[in-house]
C-alpha positions in Angstrom: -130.4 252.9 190.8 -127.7 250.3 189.8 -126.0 250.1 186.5 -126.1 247.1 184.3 -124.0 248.9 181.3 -120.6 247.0 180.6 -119.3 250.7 179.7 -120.2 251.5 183.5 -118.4 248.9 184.4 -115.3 249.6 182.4 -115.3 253.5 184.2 -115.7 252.0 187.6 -112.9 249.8 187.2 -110.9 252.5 185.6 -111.3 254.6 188.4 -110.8 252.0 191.2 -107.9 250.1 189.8 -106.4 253.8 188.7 -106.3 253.4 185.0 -107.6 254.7 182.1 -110.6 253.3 179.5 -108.5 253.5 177.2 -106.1 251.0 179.1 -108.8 248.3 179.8 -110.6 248.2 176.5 -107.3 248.5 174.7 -105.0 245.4 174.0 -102.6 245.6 176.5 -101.5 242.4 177.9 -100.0 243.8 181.4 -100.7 242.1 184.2 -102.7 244.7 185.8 -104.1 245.8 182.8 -105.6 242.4 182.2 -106.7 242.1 185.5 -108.6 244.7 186.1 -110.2 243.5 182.5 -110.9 240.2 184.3 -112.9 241.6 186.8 -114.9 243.6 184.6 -115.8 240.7 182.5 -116.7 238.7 186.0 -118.7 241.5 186.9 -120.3 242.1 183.6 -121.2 238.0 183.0 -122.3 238.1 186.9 -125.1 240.4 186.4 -126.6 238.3 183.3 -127.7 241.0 181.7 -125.5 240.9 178.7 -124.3 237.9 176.8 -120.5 237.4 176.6 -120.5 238.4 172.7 -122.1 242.4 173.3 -119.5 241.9 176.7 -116.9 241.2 174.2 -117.7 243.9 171.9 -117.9 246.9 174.2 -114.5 245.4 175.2 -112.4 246.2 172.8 -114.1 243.6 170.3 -113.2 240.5 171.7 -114.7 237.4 170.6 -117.0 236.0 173.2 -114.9 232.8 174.3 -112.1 235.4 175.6 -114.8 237.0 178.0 -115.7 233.3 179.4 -111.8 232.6 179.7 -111.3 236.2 181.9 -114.3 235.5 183.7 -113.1 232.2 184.8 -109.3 233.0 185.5 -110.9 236.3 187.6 -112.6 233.3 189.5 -109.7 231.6 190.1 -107.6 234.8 190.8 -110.6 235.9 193.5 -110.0 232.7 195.1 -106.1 232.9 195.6 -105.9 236.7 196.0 -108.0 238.3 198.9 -107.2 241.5 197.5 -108.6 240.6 193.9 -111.8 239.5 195.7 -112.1 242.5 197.1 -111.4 244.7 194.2 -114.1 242.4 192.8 -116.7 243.0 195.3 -116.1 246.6 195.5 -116.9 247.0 191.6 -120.1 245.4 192.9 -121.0 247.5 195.2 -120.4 250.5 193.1 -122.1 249.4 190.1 -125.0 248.9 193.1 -125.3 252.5 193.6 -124.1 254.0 190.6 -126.5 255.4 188.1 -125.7 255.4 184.4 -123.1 257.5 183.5 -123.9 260.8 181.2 -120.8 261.2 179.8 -121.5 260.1 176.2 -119.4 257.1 175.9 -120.2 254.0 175.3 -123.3 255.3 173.7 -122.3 253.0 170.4 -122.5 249.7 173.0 -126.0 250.3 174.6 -127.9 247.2 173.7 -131.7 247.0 174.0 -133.2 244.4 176.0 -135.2 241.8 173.7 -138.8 243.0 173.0 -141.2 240.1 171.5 -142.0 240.9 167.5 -145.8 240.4 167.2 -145.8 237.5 164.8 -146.7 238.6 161.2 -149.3 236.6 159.0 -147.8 234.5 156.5 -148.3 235.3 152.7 -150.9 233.6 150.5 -150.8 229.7 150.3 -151.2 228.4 147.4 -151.6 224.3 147.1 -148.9 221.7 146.5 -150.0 220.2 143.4 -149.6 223.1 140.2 -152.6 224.4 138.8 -152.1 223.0 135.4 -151.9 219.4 137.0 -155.1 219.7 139.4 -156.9 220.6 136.2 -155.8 217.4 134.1 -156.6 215.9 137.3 -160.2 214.0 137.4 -162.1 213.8 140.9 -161.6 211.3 142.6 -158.1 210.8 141.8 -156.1 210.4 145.3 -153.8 213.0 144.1 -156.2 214.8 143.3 -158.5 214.7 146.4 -155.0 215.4 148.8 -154.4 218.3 147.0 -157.4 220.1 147.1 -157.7 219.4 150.6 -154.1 221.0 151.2 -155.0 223.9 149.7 -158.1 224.0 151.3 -156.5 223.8 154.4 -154.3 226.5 153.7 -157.1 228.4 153.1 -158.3 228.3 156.1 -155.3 228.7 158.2 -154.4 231.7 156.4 -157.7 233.2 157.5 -157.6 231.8 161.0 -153.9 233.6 161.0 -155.3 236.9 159.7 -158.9 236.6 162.1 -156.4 236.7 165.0 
């Protein structure tokens, strides 16, 4: 089963590129450091699973315009380094085969899939015009007449919303 966590990611980078999470997610600005941060950010936008803001916040909290920056200079770096491409590709592959880690962290990051919300029916109507005004009002009067259709209206779509 393959892993779409970001904190998976950030592991299998770790342990392929030889540093630690703490390295990766931390603010380090070393070249290799950042790198290896680069391709986790390609890897993790590749998938589109994640947007680049809950990317951004298992990394470290970075704002979500840093993630589309890494991934496009890990692009760039892929296509003048051969090795970078291939550290790239084998973060791929092991995300591929790699089931979800058990080891607790990263917990705080998991983000659930969108599920749809069963829409909820709206509270009581009640009609444009104010009551004390439809009751000066005489029938007949256009004001009147639009009025009480509205609420009627209302009436009715509120129990068409419920009856569903």
């Amino acid at each position: 089963m393959a892993t779409t966590r970001v904190c998976d990611l950030i592991a299998i980078t770790a342990r392929l590129s030889k540093l630690s999470v703490a390295d990766i997610v931390g603010l380090s600005r070393a070249v290799p450091i950042v790198r290896a941060r680069q391709a986790v950010c390609h890897v993790a936008v590749s998938q589109g699973v994640h947007s680049t803001p809950q990317i951004g916040k298992v990394l470290g909290g970075r704002d979500h315009s840093t993630i589309v920056h890494a991934n496009r200079k890990a692009k760039i770096n892929a296509k003048r380094d051969p090795e970078y491409a291939h550290f790239i590709e084998r973060i791929k592959a092991e995300a591929l085969v790699a089931d979800p880690f058990l080891d607790g962290w990263g917990e705080q990051f998991e983000f659930p899939l969108p599920v749809a919300k069963p829409i909820a029916a709206p509270v009581a109507l009640r009609p444009v015009m104010p009551p004390k005004a439809l009751k000066r009002a005489k029938d007949g009067d256009g004001d009147y007449d639009f009025h009480r259709g509205v609420a009627a209206g209302s009436a009715n779509l509120l129990a068409a919303l419920r009856a569903m």
